[in-house]
N, C-alpha and C positions, 0 to 999 in steps of 0.2 A: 504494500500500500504506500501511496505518495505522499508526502506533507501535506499536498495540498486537497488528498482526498482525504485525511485523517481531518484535518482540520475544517475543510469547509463546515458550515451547518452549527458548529460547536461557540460557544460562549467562553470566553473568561473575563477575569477581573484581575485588575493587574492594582495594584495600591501604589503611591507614589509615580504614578502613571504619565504624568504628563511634564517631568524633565527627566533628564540623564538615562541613567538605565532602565527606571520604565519607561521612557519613553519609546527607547530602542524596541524592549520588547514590544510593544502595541504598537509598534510600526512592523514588524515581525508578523505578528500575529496577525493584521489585517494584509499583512501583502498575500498569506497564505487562504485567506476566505473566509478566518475567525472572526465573530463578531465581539465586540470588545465593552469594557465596562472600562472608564476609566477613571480612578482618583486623581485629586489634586485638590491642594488649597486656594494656589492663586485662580481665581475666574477666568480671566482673559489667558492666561497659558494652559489653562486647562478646554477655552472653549478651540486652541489653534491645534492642539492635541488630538481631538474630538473629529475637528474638521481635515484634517489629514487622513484618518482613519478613514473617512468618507470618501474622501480625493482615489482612494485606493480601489472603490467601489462595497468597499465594506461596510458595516452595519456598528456605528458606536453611541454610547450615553457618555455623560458626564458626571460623575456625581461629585460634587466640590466640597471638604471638609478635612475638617484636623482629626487626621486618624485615631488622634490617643482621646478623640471626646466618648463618651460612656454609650452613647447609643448609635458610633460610628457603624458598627458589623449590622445590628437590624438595619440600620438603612441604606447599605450600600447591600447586603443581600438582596432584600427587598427591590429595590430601583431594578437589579438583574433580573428580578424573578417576574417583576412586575412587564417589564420590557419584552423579555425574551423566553420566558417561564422555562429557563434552564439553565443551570451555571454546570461547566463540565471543565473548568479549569482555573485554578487561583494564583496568582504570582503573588505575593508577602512580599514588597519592595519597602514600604518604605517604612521610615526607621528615625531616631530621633534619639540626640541627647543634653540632658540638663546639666551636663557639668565638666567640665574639663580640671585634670591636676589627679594630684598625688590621692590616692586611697585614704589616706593617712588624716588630710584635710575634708574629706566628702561626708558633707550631715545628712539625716538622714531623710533629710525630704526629697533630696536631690538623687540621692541614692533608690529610693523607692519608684521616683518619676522617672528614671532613666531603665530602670530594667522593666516597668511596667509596660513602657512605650515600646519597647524592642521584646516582648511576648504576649500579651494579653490582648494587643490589638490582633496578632496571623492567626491565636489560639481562637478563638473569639468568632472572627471571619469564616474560621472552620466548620467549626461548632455550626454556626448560623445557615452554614451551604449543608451540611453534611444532615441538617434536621428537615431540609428541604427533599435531601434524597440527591445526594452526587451518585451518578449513573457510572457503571460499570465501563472502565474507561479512562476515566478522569483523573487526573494529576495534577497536584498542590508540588508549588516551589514557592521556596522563605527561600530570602537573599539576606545569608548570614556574612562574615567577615573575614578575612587574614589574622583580623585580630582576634578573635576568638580562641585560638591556640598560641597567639606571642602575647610577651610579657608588652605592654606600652604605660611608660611611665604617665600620661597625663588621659589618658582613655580607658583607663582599668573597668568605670562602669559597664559604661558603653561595651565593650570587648566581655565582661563578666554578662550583659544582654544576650547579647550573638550567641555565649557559651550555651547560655539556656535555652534560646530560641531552637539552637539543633539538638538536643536532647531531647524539646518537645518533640521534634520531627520525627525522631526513631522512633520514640513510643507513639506518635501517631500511625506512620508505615504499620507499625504492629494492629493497631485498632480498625485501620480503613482496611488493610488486605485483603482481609476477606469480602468484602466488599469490593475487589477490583480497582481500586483507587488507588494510586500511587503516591505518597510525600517523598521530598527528598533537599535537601538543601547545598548552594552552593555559596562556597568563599569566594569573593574577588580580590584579587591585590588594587594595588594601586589604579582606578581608574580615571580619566581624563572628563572630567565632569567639572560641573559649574560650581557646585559644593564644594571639592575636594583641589581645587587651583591653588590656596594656599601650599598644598602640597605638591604639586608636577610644574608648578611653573617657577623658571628663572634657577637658579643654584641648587635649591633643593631637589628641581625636577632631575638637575642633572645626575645629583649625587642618589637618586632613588634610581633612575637608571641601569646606573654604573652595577649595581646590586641586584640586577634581574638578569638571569643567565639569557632571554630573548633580546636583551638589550633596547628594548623599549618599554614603555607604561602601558597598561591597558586601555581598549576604547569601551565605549558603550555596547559595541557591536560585538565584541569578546564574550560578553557577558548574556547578551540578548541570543547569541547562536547556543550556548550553553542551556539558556531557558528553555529553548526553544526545543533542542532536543530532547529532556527529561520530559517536557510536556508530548513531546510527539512516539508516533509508529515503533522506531528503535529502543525506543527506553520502557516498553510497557513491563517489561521484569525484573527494572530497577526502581527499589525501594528502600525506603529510611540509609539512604547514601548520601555521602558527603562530597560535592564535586569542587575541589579548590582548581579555582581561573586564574593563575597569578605570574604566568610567564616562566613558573621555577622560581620566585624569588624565599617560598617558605622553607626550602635549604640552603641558604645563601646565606653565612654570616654579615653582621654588621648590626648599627644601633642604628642609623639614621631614620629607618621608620618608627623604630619603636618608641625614640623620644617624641617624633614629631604627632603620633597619637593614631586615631581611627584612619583606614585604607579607604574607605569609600564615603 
C-alpha cells in the first residue's frame, strides 16, 4: 500500500501545528490526502497554516488555543469529531516550559507547570480520541526531546517532561495494542526552527554543528519524514518505540548543548 492510499480519507490532529515542526508535519500530511486538525495559539498563523493545507487540495480546521488550558483535549477532540466524525491519527507536538536554570533554584510552581504542560496535555488528547473509538489503524506520535536522556544544566525541567512524556508512550503502546493503535515517540536534536534560533544561529550554530557526526542541524522536514512514517503503511508493527532524529549527535561528546539547554 502507498502513503498516499494509506493516508487519503484519514484524519489527524497534529498540536503545535501551525509553526516549525508541526507545521512540516501538516504540510506532510495534507500533500499525502490526510485531512488535518490543526492547533495553534496565534490566529492569523494558524488561519495561513489552515489555508495551505487547502492550497494542497486537502481538507483542514483550525482550532486556536493554549494547549496546557484544562478543557484544551474536549475541545480540540471535539472540533475533529464534530468536522470529520473520525480522528485516526494524533501528532503531540507541542510542548512548553516555565522555567529555565539550575534544578537546585526551580520552586515548585514552576516545576509542576512545566512537567504538567509537556504530559497531561498528549495524555489527555489521548484519552479524549481513544473514548471516541481510535479505529484499528491509527497511530499516536508525542514529539519528545534529545534532552530527555542528556544531562542540560538550565533545562533539567523541561528535559525531566520529555522523560515522562515517553514512559507514558510505552505504557500506552501496551494499552492501545490491542486495539491496533500504535504510540511511539520520537527525539529531535537540534532543529532549525523559529523557537530554537537562539541556539543554531551565528557561533553557537556553529559550534552545535561541529558536534553532529552529519555535520549539519536538523530541518523541520527531518522531523516531519520521521512523523510521517510511524504514522504510515511501514510502521504498523512498531510500537511504544523510541525514534531519536538527531544527525548522531546523542554519541558525540561535548557540553555545548547541554549548557545551552532544550534541543527543540
Amino acid at each position: 500500500m502507498t502513503d498516499e492510499e494509506w493516508f487519503k480519507g484519514k484524519v489527524a490532529i497534529v498540536t503545535g501545528g501551525s509553526r516549525g515542526i508541526g507545521r512540516a508535519v501538516v504540510a506532510g500530511l495534507a500533500e499525502r490526502g490526510a485531512s488535518v486538525v490543526v492547533n495553534g495559539r496565534d490566529g492569523d498563523v494558524l488561519d495561513r497554516a489552515v489555508a495551505e493545507v487547502r492550497e494542497c487540495g486537502a481538507s483542514a480546521i483550525g482550532v486556536q488555543g493554549d494547549f496546557t488550558e484544562p478543557s484544551f483535549a474536549t475541545r480540540l477532540v471535539r472540533s475533529a469529531m464534530d468536522e470529520f466524525e473520525r480522528i485516526d491519527f494524533i501528532v503531540n507536538n507541542a510542548a512548553a516550559s516555565f522555567y529555565s536554570g539550575s534544578l537546585l533554584g526551580c520552586g515548585e510552581e514552576a516545576f509542576q507547570a512545566t512537567l504538567l504542560a509537556n504530559t497531561w496535555p498528549a495524555l489527555s488528547i489521548i484519552q479524549e480520541a481513544a473514548a471516541f473509538g481510535l479505529p484499528s489503524g491509527s497511530a499516536v506520535v508525542n514529539i519528545s526531546s534529545a534532552g530527555a536522556r542528556r544531562v542540560h544544566e538550565a533545562a533539567g525541567v523541561y528535559a525531566a517532561g520529555k522523560a515522562t512524556l515517553e514512559s507514558l508512550t510505552f505504557t500506552l503502546s501496551r494499552e492501545l495494542g490491542p486495539r491496533g493503535v500504535t504510540v511511539n515517540t520520537i527525539e529531535p536534536g537540534i532543529i532549525k526552527t523559529e523557537l530554537a534560533a537562539s541556539i543554531w544561529e551565528g557561533e553557537r550554530g556553529v559550534a552545535e554543528t561541529s558536534l553532529v557526526p552529519m555535520q549539519r542541524l536538523g530541518e523541520t522536514s527531518d522531523i516531519a519524514g520521521a512523523v510521517l512514517y510511524l504514522l504510515g503503511p511501514a510502521a504498523r508493527w512498531v510500537t511504544g518505540s523510541m525514534l531519536r532524529v538527531d544527525g548522531g549527535r546523542f554519541h558525540v561528546g561535548g557540553e555545548s548543548a547541554d549548557k545551552i539547554g532544550c534541543f527543540t
